[in-house]
C-alpha positions, 0 to 999 in steps of 0.5 A: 812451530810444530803445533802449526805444522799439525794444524796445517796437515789435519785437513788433508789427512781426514780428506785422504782418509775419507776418500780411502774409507769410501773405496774400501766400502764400495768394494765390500758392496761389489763383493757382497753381491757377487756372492750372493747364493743363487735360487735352488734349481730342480735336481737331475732326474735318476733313470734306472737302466739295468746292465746285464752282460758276463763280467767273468770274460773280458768281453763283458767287462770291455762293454760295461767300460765302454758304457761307463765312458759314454754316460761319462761323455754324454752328460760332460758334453750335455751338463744340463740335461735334466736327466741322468742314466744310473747304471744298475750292473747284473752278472749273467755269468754266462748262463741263460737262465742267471741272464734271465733271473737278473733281468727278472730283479732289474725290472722287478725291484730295480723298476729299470726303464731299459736294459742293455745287453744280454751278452749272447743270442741265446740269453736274449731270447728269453729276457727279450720276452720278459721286456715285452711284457714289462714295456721295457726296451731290451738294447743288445750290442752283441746278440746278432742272431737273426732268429731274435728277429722273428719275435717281432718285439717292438721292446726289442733293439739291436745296436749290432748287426745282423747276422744275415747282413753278411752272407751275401759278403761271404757267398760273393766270396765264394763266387768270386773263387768260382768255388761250386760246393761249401760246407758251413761249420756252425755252433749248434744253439740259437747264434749258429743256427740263425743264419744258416737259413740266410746262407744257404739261400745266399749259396744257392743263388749263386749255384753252390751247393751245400752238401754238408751241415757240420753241427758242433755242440756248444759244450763240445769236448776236443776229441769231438771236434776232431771226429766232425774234422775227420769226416770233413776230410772224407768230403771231397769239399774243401770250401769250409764256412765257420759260425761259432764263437770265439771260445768254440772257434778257436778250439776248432782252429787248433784241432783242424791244424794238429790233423792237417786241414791247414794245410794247402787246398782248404779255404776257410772263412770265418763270420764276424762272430770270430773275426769282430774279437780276433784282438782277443784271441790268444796268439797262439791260436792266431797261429793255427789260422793262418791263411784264414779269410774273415768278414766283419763290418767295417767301422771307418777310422776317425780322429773321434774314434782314435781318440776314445780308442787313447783314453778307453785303453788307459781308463780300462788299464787303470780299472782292470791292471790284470789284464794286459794288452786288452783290445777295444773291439767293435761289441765296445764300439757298438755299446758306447753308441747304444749306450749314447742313443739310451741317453739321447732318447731318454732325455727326449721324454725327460717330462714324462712319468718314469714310474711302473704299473704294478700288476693286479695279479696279488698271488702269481709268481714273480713272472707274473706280478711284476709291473709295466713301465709307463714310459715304455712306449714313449721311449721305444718311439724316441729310440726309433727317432733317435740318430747321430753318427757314433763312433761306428757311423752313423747310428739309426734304428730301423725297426729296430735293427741298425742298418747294414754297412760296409763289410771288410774281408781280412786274411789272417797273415803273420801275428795279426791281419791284413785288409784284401778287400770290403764288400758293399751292397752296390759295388760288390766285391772292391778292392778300395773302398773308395772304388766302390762307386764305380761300376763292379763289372770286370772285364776278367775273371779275377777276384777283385781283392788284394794278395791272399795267403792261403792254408799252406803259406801259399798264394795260390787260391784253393779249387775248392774241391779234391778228391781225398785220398783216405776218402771212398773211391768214385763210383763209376758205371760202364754200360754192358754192351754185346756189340761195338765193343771197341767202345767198352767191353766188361770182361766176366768171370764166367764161374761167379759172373764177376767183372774181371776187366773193362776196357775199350776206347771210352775206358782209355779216355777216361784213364788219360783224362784222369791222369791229367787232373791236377789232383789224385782221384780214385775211381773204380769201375762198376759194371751196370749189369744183372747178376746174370752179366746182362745189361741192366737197362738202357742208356737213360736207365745208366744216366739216372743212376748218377741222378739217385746217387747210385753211382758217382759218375758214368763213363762210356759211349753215353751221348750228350742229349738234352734230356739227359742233361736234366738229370747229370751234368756233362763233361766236354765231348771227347769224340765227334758229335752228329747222327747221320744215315748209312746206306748200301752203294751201288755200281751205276757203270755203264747201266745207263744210255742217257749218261750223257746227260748226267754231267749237267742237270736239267736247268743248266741244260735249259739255260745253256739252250736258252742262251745259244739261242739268245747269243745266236740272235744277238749276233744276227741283229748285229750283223744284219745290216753290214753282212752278207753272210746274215742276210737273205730269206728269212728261214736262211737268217734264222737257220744261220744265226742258229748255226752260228751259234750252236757251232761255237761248242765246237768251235765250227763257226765259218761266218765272218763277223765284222762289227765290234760289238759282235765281236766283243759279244762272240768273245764273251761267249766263246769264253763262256763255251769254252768253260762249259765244254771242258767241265761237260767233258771233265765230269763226262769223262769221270762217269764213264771211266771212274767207278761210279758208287751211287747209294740206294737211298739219298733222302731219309723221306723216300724211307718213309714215303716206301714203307722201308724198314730202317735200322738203330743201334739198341737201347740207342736214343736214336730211336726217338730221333725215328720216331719223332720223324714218325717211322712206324714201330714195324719200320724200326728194326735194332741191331747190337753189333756191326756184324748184325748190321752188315747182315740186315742189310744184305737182307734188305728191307723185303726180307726182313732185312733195313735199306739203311741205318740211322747211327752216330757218327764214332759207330758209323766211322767203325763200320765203315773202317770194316766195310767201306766198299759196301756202304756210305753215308748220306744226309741228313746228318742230326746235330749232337754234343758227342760222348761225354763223362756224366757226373751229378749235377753241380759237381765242382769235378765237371770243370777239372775233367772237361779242362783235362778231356781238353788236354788229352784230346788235343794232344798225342794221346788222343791219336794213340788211343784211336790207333790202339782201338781203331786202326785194325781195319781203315777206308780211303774215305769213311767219312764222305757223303755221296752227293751230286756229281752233276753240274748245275747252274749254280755253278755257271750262274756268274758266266752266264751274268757276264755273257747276258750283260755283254749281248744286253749292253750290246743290244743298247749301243746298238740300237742307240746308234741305229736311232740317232742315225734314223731321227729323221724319221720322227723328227720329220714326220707328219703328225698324223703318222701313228708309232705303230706305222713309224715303227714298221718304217723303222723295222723295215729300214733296219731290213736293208743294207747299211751302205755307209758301212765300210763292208759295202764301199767297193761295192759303191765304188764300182757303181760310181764310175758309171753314173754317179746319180744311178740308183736315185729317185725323183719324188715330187719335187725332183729335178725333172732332167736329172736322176739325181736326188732332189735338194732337201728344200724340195720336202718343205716345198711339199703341199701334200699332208702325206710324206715320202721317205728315201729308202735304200734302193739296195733292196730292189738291186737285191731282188733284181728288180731293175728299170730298163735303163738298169737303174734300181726301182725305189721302194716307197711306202705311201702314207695312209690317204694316198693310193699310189705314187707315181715314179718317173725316171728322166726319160718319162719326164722328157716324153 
């Protein structure tokens, strides 16, 4: 049994076993071809690329970390590039000449195809030279001067930014302020002095002036930085602008804060060189910044750059554990993305030959036997290419530069810094960025930035300008004047010709003014005077002293006049402004028989007739044909029309007027008359009872016409105003005081004396306060700005004095100060102009409208109403009849009486209880038994070509031309082709 259960399974074993076997072969054969080792591939190629930077100071060590992580991140992303950048790390140990000599081993011995850095402008300069002339790019992401601009090298490229991108960013800060003067404060080496140019233009384009340079050398010791403060603070500027490094700066800071220039009314502003390193800046030097305003380039928040910013701290931590709460600046940004477009371009020529050309030169130095790259050209050309958006944005070279970005204006504020505002080049000045696409016009003058705290924990924001207290006093010239010395009067020592006081009026303005300024100013006053006491010059000559520095303002009675606008700039004027004309006045009482007509001038006396004569015929046109009182012969008509007329001026008139329109028209008029009479005998009555002052002269031109001499106050710009208006020297005679004056003119111009004066306005007001029965002024009156304070040109002190003139002058220290000089002596009425003290018809011209446009109106209703009661004269008439015979009908109709009119009904009604036909006419066609009329059929009836009118026989009653059966005879005008009508009465026809 058990040999047969053997044999029964044997086959099934060697089957499973077969089966088993088979698998475990075919598993063998997968493994072996999967681990089969593939074909050799070609190995990476190794670009030398030299790194030259200060590995002593933590900025240098920051950079080359950053350029580690970007090769680190640049081939883990691009594995299979066929190129790898191998770094080659030089010390430049802060000094130039060991900044070149290790660039001179890179490409000499290392044969580095580029190299990045140097670290500093100045260490540019020279390594920029060398890969010109070796063919090898230099990429620096920290040397910002714009001066290595000027090499033109296409060898050389700035992965930072210039430093001339900023100074329109920092001049619109100033502008905004409204800031008139800032002083840049600037390393004296190839950094500081690169963009002083850039700024000083960008100043000047806004109208600041710089007019200050503080140089500091680089090596500067503590106590010469306090000096250079200690002359700033003599300055009346208080606008400072530093440009330095961070080691020079931060030393700068800590001094300006131990002698007080922290302190409240200083505003100081610090370029990227300090502001992009701030989060290296040692704490207790952020203290003594503190109010301080920063420009730096803005770099937008992303999740790529927080990030890098994670793993660049921990990475840099673990490299360098001495240093602790290191911070990533923008230089690292900028030399990751330098790094990354070295690495991008280099792989863009990855077949080409990175090989050097040795020099022919066997003998030379090593400045001369160094070779070229062959690649060189290739790569600055896949440089200039090359663009990505890096951590900082987006990165594209230019000729070499990166483009200007967005800029962030910082305020430093507590331990750290706070964001007021970004500048762009389209928006300007916008406190978010993101509305810096609308439009940057404000509609007030606030600066569009966030809350600042300034230098002395203050929000308010600095004037820019101040008056220092240890500094000189302010120079001021006074004129030295013999006359009007209510103006300005210097007092002299008469041993040693020393001023011994000035005062006068424009002194206590000045004073008043100055005590309203906001801030202290010291000021003295300087004489402008020989050494003898005597003026130096005339007015022009005082105003330009100002302009050549002589003194630093002026004050007195100085004028504000457009060409002394070119040399100074002027306050607001503190007095009245105008040059006007003074003449003698003369009594005119009772010298004149024609005074009569002197209330009136000659057009309202022509007008008045003119109209008398036109109302007077208004009335008769419309009272002609229903008033007896204006009927009769032609001589009674006219005379009594006029008499009606001319009689209203007192009222006289006796003849009825009984149609309305006349009546409406003589009311109108009466009116009229009235308004005139009672003016005529107003200003009638003020010429013969009122002391009547008339000046001897009116009108400048009679001076000149005559030959009359004219008067001007001495070294006066009045005299130019004379000659402009072409007064011959001979005519033009000074004076210096107004007792002068009064003298020359009671001369008289024959006698060497004036007729008149020529003066400005405050003069003429104290003149006539002295002798203001004697004299007046007259036009023309030539317009000027008044007395003004002169300071230089572009004085930020201008805005403070014309707001503090403002406040005096509008107060009640105005009023005292003219009391105190000018109320001695006082006149009704200095000020008044003679002029006119006839009537005329400007005064009148609207009466006179509505009395014209009453008659006219009149006149038409008239005449429209006399037409349509006449029609039938043309509306029957032959047309062979010309216009000129109807209108001699119609003018004759319009002679007789209108017996329709109820004026004349009586009249009818006592004539009708005679005979009711009496007064009629038979023509033609009338009844031959009858006086009556005939029918209006009869004149269709007539065959005759000639036609007959009906006229009242009013006419022959009036000339008592009767019939002798006593009715009036008709009167007939026969057409043109008939000799003769024939009239018959009843009788004749019976016969």
């Amino acid at each position: 049994m058990k040999n047969a259960n053997c044999v029964s399974w044997s086959p099934l074993f060697h089957f499973f076993f077969l089966l088993v076997s088979f698998k475990i072969f075919l598993v063998h054969i997968v493994i072996a071809q999967n681990t089969t080792i593939p074909s050799p591939s070609p190995a990476p190629v190794a670009v030398n690329v030299g790194v030259v930077l200060d590995f002593d100071k933590q900025l240098g060590k920051i950079g080359l970390s950053c350029i580690n992580m970007a090769l680190s991140d640049f081939y883990a992303t691009h594995a299979s590039y066929r190129t790898r950048l191998v770094l080659n790390p030089r010390d430049s140990k802060m000094d130039v000449v060991a900044a070149a000599a290790a660039a001179l081993d890179l490409i000499k011995n290392v044969q580095v195809q580029a190299i990045i850095g140097p670290q500093t402008s100045t260490e540019a300069n020279f390594v920029i030279n060398l890969g010109n002339k070796s063919q090898v790019p230099i990429i620096s992401f920290s040397a910002t001067s714009p001066s290595l601009t000027s090499l033109r090298s296409p060898y050389f490229f700035r992965a930072t930014q210039n430093d001339s991108t900023q100074v329109k960013a920092i001049s619109a800060i100033v502008q905004a302020f409204g800031w008139r003067e800032a002083v840049p404060i600037y390393v004296d080496d190839e950094f500081g002095e690169g963009i002083i140019p850039y700024l000083t233009d960008a100043l000047q384009d806004i109208n600041v002036r710089v007019p200050y340079r503080s140089v500091i050398p680089s090596s500067a010791s503590d106590n010469q930085i306090s000096e250079e403060l200690y002359k700033l603070m003599t300055m009346a500027t208080r606008v400072l602008i530093v440009h330095m490094p961070p080691s020079l700066g931060t030393r700068l800071f800590a001094m300006a804060k131990q002698i007080g220039m922290m302190a409240e009314g200083y505003a100081w502003i610090v370029t990227d060189g300090m502001t992009n390193v701030w989060s290296l800046t040692d704490p207790s030097t952020i203290d003594s910044m503190q109010g301080v305003l920063g420009v730096r380039p803005y770099v937008p928040r992303t999740n790529e750059l927080e990030n890098f910013r994670v793993r660049w701290k921990r990475k840099f931590q673990q490299d360098n554990p001495t240093i602790i709460n290191a911070g990533l600046n923008i230089f690292g940004l900028w030399a990751y993305d330098a790094t990354f477009a070295l690495a991008m371009a280099i792989e863009n020529i990855s077949m080409g030959n990175f090989s050097f050309k040795r020099s022919n030169i066997s003998n030379g130095t090593d400045l001369e036997t160094f070779g070229s790259s062959q690649i060189g050209p290739q790569l600055i050309q896949a440089l200039s290419r090359t663009k990505f958006k890096g951590l900082t944005g987006e990165i594209e070279f230019v000729s070499g530069q990166l483009q200007s970005s967005v800029f962030q204006i910082v305020n430093v504020n507590g331990n750290g810094e706070r964001t007021v505002g970004f500048w762009t080049s389209k928006a300007g000045l916008v406190r978010e960025l993101k509305l810096a696409n609308r439009s940057s016009n404000s509609t007030n003058n606030k600066p569009n930035l966030g809350p600042i705290l300034w230098p002395g924990d203050t929000t308010s924001p600095p004037k820019g300008w101040e008056i220092p207290t240890n500094g000189k006093k302010l120079r001021i010239g006074v004129p030295v004047k013999i006359g009007f010395n209510q103006f300005v009067k210097v007092t002299w020592d008469p041993n040693s010709y020393s001023a011994t006081s000035v005062t006068g009026y424009c002194i206590d303005v000045f004073d008043g003014v100055m005590a309203a300024m906001p801030y202290a100013v010291i000021y003295e006053f300087i004489p402008f005077a020989t050494p003898d006491g005597k003026a130096a010059g005339t007015y022009n000559d005082l105003i330009f002293q100002v302009y050549n520095g002589t003194y630093d303002a002026v004050v007195g009675d100085t004028t504000i006049v457009a060409n002394r606008s070119q040399y100074v700039d002027f306050t607001l004027p503190y007095t009245e402004s105008g040059v006007s004309m003074i003449v003698p006045i003369r009594d005119n009482k009772g010298k004149n028989a024609w005074i009569f007509l002197k209330p009136l001038t000659w057009d309202l006396w022509v007008t008045s007739a003119c109209f008398f004569v036109f109302i007077g015929f208004v009335v008769w046109v419309l009272e002609h044909r229903i008033n007896e009182d204006f009927r009769g012969p032609p001589l009674h008509e006219v005379g009594t029309s006029f008499w009606f007329s001319f009689s209203t001026m007192v009222f006289a008139h006796r003849e009825r007027v009984v149609s309305n329109l006349a009546r409406f028209v003589v009311i109108i008029w009466c009116f009229v008359v009235l308004i005139l009479t009672q003016s005529y005998t107003a200003s009638l009555t003020s010429l013969l009872t009122v002391q009547k002052l008339q000046p001897t002269v009116t009108d400048i031109n009679e001076l000149l016409k005559k030959g009359e001499k004219i008067g001007f106050q001495n070294g006066s710009f009045v005299e130019g105003i004379l000659k402009g208006l072409k007064f011959a020297d001979s005519q033009l005679i000074s004076y210096r005081s107004l007792e002068e004056l009064n003298d020359l003119f009671v001369k008289g111009s024959a006698n060497g004396g004036i007729a008149a004066a020529l003066d400005e306005i405050p003069y003429l007001k104290l003149f006539l306060a002295r002798y203001c029965s004697k004299y007046t002024t007259v036009e023309p009156t030539f317009k000027t700005d008044g007395f003004g304070f002169a300071f230089p040109r572009g004085s930020p002190l201008v805005a403070d004095v014309s707001r503090a003139v403002l406040n005096v002058t509008q107060g009640d220290k105005m009023k005292q100060i003219e009391d105190a000089w000018f109320s001695q002596e006082s006149c009704s009425d200095p000020n008044a102009s003679v002029s006119s003290n006839s009537l005329g018809v400007e005064s009148f011209w609207g009466l006179f409208l509505i009395a014209g446009v009453a008659s006219i109106s009149a006149l038409i209703i008239f005449a429209a109403m006399f037409l349509y009661e006449q029609r039938h004269v043309f509306l029957r008439s032959n047309s062979e009849t010309s216009i000129w015979k109807r209108i001699r009908i119609m003018s004759r109709i319009f002679d007789q009486r209108d017996l329709s009119s109820h004026t004349f009904r009586k009249n009818e009604l006592g004539d009708q209880s005679g005979n009711d036909c009496a007064n009629t006419i038979s023509i033609a066609g009338g009844s031959p038994n009858t006086n009556c009329p005939p029918s209006p059929s009869c004149y269709s009836n007539q065959t005759e070509q000639d036609f007959v009118f009906f006229v009242d026989q009013g006419r022959a009653a009036e000339n008592g031309d009767q019939t002798p059966s006593g009715v009036a005879s008709p009167e007939i005008f026969p057409s043109p082709g008939r000799c003769s009508i024939e009239l018959t009465n009843t009788q004749e026809q019976s016969v």
